[in-house]
MIROMI-185446 format. One record per residue: residue number from 1; chain; z, x, y of N, C-alpha, C in turn. Coordinates in pm, 1 decimal, decimal comma, always signed. Atoms other than C-alpha are relative to their C-alpha. Example, Ala and Ser with C-alpha at 12.3 -4.5 7.8 and 13.67 -1.06 7.14 Angstrom:
(dogu 1; "A"; (+0,0; +89,0; -119,0); (+780,0; +1230,0; -450,0); (+0,0; +90,0; +120,0))
(dogu 2; "A"; (-6,0; -82,0; -119,0); (+714,0; +1367,0; -106,0); (+73,0; -77,0; +109,0))
//
This chain:
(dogu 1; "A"; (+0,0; +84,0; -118,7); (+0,0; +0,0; +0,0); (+0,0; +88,0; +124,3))
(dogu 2; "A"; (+5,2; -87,1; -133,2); (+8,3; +119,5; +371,5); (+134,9; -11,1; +41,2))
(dogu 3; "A"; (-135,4; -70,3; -35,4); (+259,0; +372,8; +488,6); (+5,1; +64,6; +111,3))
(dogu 4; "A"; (+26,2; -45,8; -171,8); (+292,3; +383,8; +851,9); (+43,9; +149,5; +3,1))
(dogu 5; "A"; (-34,4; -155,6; -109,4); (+494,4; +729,2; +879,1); (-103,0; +93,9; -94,1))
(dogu 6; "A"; (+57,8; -90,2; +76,5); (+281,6; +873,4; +616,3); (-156,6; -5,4; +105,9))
(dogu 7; "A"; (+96,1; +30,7; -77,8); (-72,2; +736,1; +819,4); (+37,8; +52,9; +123,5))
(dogu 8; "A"; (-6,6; -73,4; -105,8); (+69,6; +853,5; +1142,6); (+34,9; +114,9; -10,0))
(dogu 9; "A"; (-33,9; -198,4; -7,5); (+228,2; +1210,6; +1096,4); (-206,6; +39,6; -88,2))
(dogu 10; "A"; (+153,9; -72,2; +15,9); (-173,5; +1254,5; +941,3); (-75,9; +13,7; +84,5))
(dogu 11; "A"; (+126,3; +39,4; -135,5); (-332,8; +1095,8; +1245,0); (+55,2; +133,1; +73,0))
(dogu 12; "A"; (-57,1; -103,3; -56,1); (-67,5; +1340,4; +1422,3); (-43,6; +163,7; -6,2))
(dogu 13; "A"; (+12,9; -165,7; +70,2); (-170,3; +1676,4; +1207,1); (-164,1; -23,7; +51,0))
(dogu 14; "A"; (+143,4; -28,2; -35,5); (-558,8; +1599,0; +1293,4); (-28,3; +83,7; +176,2))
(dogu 15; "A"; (+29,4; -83,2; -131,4); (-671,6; +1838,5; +1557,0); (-121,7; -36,4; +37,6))
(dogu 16; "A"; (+105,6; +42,5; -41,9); (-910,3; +1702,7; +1798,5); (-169,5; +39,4; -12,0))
(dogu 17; "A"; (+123,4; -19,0; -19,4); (-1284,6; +1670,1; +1812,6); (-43,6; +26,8; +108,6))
(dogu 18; "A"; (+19,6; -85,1; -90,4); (-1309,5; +1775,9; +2166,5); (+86,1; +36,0; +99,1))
(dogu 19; "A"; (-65,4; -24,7; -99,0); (-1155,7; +1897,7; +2407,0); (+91,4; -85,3; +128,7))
(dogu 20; "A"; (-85,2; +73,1; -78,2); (-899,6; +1749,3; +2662,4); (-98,8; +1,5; +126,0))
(dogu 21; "A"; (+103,9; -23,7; -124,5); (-1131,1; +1634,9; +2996,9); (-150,6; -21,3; -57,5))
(dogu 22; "A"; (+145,0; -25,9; +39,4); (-1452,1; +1650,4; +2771,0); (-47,4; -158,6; -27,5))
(dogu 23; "A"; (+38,5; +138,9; +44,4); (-1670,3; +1346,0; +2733,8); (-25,8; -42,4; -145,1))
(dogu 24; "A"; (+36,6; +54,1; +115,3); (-1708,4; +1155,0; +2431,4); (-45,8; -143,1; -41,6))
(dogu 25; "A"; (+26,3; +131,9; +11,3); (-1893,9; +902,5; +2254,8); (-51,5; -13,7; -148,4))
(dogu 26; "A"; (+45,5; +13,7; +116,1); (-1974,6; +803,1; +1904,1); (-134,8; -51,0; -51,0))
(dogu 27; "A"; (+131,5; -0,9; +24,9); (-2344,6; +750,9; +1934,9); (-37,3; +47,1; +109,7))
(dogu 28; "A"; (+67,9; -43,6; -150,6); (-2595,0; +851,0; +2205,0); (-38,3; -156,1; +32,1))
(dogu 29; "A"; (+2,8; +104,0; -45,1); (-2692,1; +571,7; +2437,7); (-123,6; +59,4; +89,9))
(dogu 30; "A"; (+70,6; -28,3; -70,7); (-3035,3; +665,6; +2617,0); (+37,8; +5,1; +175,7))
(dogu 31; "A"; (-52,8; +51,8; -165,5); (-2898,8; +546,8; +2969,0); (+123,0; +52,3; +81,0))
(dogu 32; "A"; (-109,4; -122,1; -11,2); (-2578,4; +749,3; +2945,7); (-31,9; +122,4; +44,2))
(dogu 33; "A"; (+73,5; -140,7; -4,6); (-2614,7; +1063,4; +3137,6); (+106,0; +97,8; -73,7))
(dogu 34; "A"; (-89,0; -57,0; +49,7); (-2452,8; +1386,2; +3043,6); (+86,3; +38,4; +77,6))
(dogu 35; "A"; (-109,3; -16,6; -51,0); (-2172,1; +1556,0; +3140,5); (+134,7; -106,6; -37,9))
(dogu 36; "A"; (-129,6; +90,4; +16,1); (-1799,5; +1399,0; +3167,4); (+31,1; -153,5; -28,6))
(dogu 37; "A"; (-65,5; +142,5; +63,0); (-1838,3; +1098,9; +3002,5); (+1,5; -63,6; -89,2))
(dogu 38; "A"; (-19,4; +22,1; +154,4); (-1714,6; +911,4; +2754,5); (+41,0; -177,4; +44,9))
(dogu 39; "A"; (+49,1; +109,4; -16,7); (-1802,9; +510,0; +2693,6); (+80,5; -33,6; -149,4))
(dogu 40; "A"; (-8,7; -0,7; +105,1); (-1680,8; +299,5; +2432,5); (-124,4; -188,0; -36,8))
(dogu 41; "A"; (+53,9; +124,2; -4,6); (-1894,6; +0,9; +2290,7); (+90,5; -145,6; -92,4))
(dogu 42; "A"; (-43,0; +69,3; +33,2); (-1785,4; -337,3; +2163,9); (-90,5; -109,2; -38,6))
(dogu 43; "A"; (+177,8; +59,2; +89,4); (-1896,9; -619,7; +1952,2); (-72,6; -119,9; +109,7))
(dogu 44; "A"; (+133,3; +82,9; -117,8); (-2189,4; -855,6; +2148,6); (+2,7; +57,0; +77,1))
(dogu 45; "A"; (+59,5; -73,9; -58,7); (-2246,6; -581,1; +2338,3); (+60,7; +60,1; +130,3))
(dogu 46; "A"; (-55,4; -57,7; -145,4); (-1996,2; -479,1; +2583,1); (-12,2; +135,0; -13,3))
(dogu 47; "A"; (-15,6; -125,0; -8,6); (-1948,9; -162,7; +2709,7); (+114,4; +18,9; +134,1))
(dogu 48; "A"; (-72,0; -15,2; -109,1); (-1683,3; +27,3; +2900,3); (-90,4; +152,1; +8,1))
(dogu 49; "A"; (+61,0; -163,0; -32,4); (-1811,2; +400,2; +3047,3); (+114,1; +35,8; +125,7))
(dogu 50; "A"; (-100,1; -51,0; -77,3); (-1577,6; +631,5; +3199,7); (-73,4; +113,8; +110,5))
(dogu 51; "A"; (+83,3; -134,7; +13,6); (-1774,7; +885,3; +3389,9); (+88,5; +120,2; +89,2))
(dogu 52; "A"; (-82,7; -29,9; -20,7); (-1517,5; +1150,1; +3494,2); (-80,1; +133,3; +149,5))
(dogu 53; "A"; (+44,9; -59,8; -74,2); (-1770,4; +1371,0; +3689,6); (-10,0; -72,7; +161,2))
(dogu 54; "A"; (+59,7; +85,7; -90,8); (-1870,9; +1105,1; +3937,3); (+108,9; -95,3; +56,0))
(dogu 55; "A"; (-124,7; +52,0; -58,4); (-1518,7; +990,7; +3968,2); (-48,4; -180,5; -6,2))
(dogu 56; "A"; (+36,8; +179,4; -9,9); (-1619,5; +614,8; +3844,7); (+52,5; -82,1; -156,3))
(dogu 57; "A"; (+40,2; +99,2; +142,2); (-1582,1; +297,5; +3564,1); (-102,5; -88,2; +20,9))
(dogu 58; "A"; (+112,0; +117,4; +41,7); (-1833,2; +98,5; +3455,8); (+19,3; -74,0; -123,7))
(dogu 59; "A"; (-39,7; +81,4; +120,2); (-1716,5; -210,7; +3249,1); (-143,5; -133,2; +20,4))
(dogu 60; "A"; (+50,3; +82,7; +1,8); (-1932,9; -499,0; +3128,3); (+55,7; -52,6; -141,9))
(dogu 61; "A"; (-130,7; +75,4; +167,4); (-1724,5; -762,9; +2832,1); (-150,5; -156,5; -0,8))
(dogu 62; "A"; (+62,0; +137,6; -33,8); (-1950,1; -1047,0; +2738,4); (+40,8; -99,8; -72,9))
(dogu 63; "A"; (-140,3; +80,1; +66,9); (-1805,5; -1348,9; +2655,7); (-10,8; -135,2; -129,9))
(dogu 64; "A"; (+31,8; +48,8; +172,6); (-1975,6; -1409,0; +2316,3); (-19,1; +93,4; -112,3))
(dogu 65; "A"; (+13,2; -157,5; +91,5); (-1942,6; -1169,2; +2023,5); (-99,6; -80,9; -88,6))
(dogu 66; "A"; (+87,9; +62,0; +123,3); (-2176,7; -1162,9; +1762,4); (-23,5; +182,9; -58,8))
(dogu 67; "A"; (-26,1; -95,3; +137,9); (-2212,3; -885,2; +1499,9); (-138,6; +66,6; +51,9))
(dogu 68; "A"; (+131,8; -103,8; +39,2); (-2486,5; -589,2; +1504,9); (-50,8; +71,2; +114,0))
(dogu 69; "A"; (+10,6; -26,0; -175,5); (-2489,0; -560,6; +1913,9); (+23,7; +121,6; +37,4))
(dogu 70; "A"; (-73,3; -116,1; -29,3); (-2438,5; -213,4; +1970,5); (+27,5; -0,1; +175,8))
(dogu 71; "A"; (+6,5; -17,0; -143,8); (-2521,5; -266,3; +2378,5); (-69,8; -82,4; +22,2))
(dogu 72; "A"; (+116,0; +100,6; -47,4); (-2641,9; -564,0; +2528,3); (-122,7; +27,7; +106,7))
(dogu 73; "A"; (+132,4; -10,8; -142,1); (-2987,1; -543,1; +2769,0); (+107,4; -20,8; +110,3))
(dogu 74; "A"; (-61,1; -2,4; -117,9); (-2767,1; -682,3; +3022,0); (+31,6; +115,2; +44,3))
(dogu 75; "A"; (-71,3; -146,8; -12,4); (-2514,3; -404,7; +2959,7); (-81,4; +158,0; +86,3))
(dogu 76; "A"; (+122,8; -150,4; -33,6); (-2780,8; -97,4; +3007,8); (-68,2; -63,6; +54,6))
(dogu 77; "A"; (+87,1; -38,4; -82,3); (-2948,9; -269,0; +3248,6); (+69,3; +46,2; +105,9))
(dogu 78; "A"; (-65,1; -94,1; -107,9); (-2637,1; -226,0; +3480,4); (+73,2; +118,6; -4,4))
(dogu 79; "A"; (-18,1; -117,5; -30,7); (-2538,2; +62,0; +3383,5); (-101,2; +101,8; +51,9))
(dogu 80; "A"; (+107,7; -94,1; -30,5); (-2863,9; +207,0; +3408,3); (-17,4; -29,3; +257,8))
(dogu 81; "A"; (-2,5; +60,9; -165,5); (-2882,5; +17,6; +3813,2); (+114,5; +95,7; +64,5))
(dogu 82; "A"; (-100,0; -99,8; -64,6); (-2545,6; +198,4; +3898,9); (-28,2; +127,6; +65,1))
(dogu 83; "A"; (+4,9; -130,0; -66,5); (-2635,4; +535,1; +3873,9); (-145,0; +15,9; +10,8))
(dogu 84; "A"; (+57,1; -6,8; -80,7); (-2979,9; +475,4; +3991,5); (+75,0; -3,2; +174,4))
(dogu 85; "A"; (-39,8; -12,5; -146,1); (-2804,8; +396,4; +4303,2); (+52,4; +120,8; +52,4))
(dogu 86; "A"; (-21,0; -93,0; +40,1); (-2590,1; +665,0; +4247,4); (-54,6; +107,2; +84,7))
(dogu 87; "A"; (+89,0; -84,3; -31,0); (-2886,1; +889,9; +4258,2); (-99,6; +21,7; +124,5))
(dogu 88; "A"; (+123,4; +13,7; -163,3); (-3067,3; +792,8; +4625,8); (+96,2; +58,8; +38,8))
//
């Protein structure tokens, strides 16, 4: 069965995958730039993005889940709109 102190002192002993400050994300996302940031996705397609260079968040939650959504169009279209702006 599940054994919380046994499951946490393991989670505890794992030594990170990157660095403290470093961006991360568990897939690539075309629209994501690089550098300092790290996004997480959710199901029907939200997304949060942290971007630590640019000193910003970018959340979008939508308020129907459905299964297989990695990022809704909506989602990436405003993230992608942001840092066009961003960029003028």
């Amino acid at each position: 069965m599940y054994d919380w102190d046994k499951s946490t002192a393991m989670l505890a002993a794992q030594a990170p995958w990157w660095e403290p400050g470093a961006g991360s994300g568990y897939h690539a996302l075309p629209f994501v730039p690089e550098g300092g940031v790290c996004f997480g996705t959710g199901a029907g397609g939200s997304i949060v993005l942290v971007d630590a260079d640019r000193r910003m968040t970018v959340a979008y939650v939508m308020n129907k889940m459905a299964p297989g959504m990695i990022v809704c169009p909506i989602a990436a279209a405003l993230v992608e709109r942001v840092y066009s702006i961003l960029n003028h």
